[in-house]
Kinemage of the C-alpha trace (Angstrom):
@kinemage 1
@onewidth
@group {chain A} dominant
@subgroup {mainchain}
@vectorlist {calphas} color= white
{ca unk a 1} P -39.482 8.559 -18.829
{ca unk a 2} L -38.563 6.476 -15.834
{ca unk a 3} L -34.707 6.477 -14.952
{ca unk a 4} L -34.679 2.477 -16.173
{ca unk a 5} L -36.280 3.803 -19.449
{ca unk a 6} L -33.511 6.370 -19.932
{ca unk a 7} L -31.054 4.075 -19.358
{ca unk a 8} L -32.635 1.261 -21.489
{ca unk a 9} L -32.413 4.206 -23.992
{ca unk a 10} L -29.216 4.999 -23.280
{ca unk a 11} L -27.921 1.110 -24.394
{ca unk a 12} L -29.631 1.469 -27.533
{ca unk a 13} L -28.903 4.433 -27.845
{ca unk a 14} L -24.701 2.610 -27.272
{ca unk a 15} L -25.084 0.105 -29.237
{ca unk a 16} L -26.397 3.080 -32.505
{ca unk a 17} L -22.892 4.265 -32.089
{ca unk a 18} L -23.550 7.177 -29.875
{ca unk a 19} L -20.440 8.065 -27.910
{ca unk a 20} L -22.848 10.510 -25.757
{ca unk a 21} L -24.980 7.989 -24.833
{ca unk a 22} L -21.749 5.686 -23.715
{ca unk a 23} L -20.085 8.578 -21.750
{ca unk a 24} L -23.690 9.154 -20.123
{ca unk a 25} L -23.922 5.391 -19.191
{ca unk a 26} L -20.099 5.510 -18.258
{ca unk a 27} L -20.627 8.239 -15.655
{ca unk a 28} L -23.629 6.626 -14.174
{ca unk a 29} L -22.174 3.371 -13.191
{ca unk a 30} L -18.201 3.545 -13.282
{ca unk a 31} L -18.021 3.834 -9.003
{ca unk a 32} L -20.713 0.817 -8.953
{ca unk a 33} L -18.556 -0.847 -10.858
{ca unk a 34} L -15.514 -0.093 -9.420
{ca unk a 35} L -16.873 -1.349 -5.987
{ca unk a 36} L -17.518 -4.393 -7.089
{ca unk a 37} L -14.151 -5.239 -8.895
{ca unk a 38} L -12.510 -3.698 -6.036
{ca unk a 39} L -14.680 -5.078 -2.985
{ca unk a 40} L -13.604 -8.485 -4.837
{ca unk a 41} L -10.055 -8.403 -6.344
{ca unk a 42} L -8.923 -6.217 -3.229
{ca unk a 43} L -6.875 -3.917 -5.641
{ca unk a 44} L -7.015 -0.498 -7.070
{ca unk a 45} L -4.817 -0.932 -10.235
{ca unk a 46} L -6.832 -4.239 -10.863
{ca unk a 47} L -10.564 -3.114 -9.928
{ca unk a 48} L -9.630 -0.026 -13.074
{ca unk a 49} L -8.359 -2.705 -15.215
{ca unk a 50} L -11.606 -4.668 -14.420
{ca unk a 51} L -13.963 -1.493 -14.978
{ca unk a 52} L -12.011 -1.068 -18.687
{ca unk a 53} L -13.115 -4.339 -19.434
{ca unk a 54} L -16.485 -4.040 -18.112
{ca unk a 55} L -17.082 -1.031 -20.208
{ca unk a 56} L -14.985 -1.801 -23.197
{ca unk a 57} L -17.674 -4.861 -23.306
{ca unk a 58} L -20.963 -2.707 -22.791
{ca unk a 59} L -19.973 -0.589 -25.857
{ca unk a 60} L -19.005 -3.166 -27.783
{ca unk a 61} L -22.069 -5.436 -26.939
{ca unk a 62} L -24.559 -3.118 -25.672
{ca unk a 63} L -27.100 -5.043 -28.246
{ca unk a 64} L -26.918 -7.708 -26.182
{ca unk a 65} L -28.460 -6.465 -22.925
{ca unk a 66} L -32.176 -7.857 -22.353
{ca unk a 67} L -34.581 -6.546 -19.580
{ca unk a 68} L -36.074 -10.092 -19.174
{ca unk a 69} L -32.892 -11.120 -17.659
{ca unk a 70} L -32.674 -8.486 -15.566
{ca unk a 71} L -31.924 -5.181 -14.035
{ca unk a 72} L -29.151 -2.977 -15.608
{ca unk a 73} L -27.053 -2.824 -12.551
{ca unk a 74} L -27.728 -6.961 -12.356
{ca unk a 75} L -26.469 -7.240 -16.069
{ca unk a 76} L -23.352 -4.893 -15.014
{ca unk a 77} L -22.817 -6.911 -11.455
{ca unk a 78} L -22.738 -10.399 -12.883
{ca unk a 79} L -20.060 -8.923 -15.727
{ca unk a 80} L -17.848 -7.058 -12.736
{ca unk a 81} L -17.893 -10.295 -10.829
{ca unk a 82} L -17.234 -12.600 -13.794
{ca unk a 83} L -14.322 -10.577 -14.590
{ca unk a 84} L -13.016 -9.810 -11.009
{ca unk a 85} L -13.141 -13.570 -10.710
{ca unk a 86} L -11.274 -14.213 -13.894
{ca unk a 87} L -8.494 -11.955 -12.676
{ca unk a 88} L -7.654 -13.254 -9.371
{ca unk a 89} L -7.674 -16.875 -11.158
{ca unk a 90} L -5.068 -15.518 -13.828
{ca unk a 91} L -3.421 -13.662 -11.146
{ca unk a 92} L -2.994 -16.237 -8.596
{ca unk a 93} L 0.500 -18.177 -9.986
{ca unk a 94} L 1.951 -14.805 -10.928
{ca unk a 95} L 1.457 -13.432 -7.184
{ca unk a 96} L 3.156 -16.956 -5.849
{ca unk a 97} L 6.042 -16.708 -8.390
{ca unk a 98} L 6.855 -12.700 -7.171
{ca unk a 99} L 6.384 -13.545 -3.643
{ca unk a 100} L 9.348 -16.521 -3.776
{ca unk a 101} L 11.197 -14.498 -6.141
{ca unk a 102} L 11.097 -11.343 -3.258
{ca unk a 103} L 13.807 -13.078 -0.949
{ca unk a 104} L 16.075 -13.058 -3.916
{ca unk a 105} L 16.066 -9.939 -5.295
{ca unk a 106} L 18.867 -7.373 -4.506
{ca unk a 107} L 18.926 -3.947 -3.493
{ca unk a 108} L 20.398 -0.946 -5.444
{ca unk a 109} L 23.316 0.260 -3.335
{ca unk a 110} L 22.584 3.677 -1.118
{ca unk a 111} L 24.959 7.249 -3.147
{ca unk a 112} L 24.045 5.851 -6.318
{ca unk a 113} L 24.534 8.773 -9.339
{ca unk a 114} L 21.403 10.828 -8.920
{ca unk a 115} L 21.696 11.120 -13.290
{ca unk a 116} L 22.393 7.682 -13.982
{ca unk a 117} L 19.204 6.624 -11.565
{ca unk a 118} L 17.207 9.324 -14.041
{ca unk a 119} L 18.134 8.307 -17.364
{ca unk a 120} L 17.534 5.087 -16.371
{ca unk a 121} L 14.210 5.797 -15.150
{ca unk a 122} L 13.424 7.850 -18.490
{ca unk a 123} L 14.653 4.618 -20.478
{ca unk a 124} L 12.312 2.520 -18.249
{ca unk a 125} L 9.602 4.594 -19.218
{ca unk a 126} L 9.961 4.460 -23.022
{ca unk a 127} L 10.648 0.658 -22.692
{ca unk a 128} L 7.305 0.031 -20.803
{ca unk a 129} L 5.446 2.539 -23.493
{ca unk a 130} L 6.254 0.200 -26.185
{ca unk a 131} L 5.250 -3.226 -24.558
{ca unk a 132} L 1.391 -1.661 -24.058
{ca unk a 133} L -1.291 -1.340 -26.433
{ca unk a 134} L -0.760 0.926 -29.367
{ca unk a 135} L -3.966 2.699 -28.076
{ca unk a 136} L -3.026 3.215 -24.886
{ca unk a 137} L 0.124 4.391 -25.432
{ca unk a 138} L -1.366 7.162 -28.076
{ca unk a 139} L -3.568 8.034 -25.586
{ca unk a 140} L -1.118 8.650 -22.660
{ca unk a 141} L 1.246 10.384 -25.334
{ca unk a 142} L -1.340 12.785 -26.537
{ca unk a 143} L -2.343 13.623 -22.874
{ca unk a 144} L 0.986 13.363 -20.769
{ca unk a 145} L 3.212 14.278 -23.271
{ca unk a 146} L 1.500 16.852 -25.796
{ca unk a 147} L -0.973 18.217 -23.080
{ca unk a 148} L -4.223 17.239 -25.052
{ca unk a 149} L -7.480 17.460 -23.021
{ca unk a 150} L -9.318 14.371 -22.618
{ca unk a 151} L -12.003 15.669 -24.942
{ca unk a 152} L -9.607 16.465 -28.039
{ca unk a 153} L -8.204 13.165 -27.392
{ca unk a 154} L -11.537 11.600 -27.734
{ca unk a 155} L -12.279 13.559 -30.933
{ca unk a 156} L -8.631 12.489 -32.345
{ca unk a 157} L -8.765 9.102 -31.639
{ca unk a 158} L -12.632 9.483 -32.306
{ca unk a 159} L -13.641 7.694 -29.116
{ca unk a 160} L -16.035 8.248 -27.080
{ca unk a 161} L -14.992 10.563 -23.948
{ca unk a 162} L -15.158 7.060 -21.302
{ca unk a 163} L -13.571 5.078 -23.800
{ca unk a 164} L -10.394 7.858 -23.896
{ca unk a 165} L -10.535 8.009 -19.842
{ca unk a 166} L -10.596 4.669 -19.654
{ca unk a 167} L -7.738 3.461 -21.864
{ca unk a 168} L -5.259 6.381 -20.098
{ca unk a 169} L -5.706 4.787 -16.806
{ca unk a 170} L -5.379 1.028 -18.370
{ca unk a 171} L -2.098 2.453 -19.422
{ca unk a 172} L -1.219 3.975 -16.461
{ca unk a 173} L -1.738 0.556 -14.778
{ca unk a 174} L -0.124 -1.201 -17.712
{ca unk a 175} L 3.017 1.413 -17.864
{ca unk a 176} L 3.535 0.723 -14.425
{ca unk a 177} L 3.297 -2.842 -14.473
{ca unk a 178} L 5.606 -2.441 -17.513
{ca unk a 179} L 8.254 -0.339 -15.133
{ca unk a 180} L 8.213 -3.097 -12.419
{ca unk a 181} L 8.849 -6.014 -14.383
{ca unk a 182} L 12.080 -4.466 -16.022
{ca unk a 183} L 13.012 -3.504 -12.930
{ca unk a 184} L 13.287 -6.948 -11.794
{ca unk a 185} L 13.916 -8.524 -15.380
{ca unk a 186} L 17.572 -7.178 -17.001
{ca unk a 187} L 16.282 -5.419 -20.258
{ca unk a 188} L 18.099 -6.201 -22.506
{ca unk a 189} L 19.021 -9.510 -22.076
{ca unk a 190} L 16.223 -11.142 -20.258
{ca unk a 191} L 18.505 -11.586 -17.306
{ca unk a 192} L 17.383 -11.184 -13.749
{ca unk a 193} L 18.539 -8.812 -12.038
């Protein structure tokens, strides 16, 4: 079998169910996807957030591949750049709005109480944990927290092994996202800080 056959095989093999077959496929093409969110959106966080999506989509619509339209890696491409493209267009106002917001924001002053400056940080944390997605944060909890490989995660959550890497660093990215917006947003009242 030709290595397009076995990954033909390999989608239909997805879109059964098989959470082998989607780790395979995951492993195959996560760097050529990465390169082209990244080589596009200029950003690491954002390029992973891009590659969940990617992937997230190929196991959820694997079906839906066709080899008349093309290549694998051509199907995969015009999904990366589609979604790379979506993202900078979402992201554009929100970059303008924390750029003339950076002039404004103040400084915590230098000798401040080396505890306070960790419980804080520990409440930031569990703050940011519950604003992502419920999977996400079960994920991260299960590996961070109770020291679950990402293989007994996968079996847990019964997810296939890509799926499981995939959704830690999503809310990695998300949990720090999460951290710097309460750092410049007061959190309990909304306030600006």
């Amino acid at each position: 079998m030709s290595n397009d056959q076995e990954n033909i095989q390999l989608l239909k093999d997805i879109a059964a169910g098989s959470r082998q077959a989607f780790d395979i496929f995951y492993e195959k093409y996560i760097s050529f996807v990465y390169q082209i969110a990244f080589s596009i959106v200029h950003n690491h966080a954002e390029a992973e957030d891009i590659c969940h999506d990617v992937f997230l989509e190929v196991y959820q619509k694997a079906r839906q591949y066709s080899e008349e339209k093309g290549s694998i890696k051509a199907w995969l491409a015009v999904k990366t750049k589609s979604r790379s493209l979506d993202r900078l267009r979402k992201n554009k106002p929100l970059l303008i709005h924390r750029l003339e917001n950076l002039s404004g924001s103040k400084k915590m002053e230098p000798g401040a109480d080396l505890q306070f400056l960790h419980s804080l940080e520990k409440h930031l944390i569990v703050e940011a944990l519950k604003a992502i997605p419920i999977e996400q944060r079960e994920a991260i909890i299960r590996s961070y927290y109770n020291g679950e490989t990402h293989n007994e995660i996968a079996i847990t959550m019964k997810k296939p092994l890509g799926s499981v890497k995939s959704l830690i660093r999503y809310g990695l990215n998300n949990l720090r996202k999460q951290k710097a917006l309460m750092q410049w947003v007061g959190i309990d009242r909304g306030e600006k800080k």
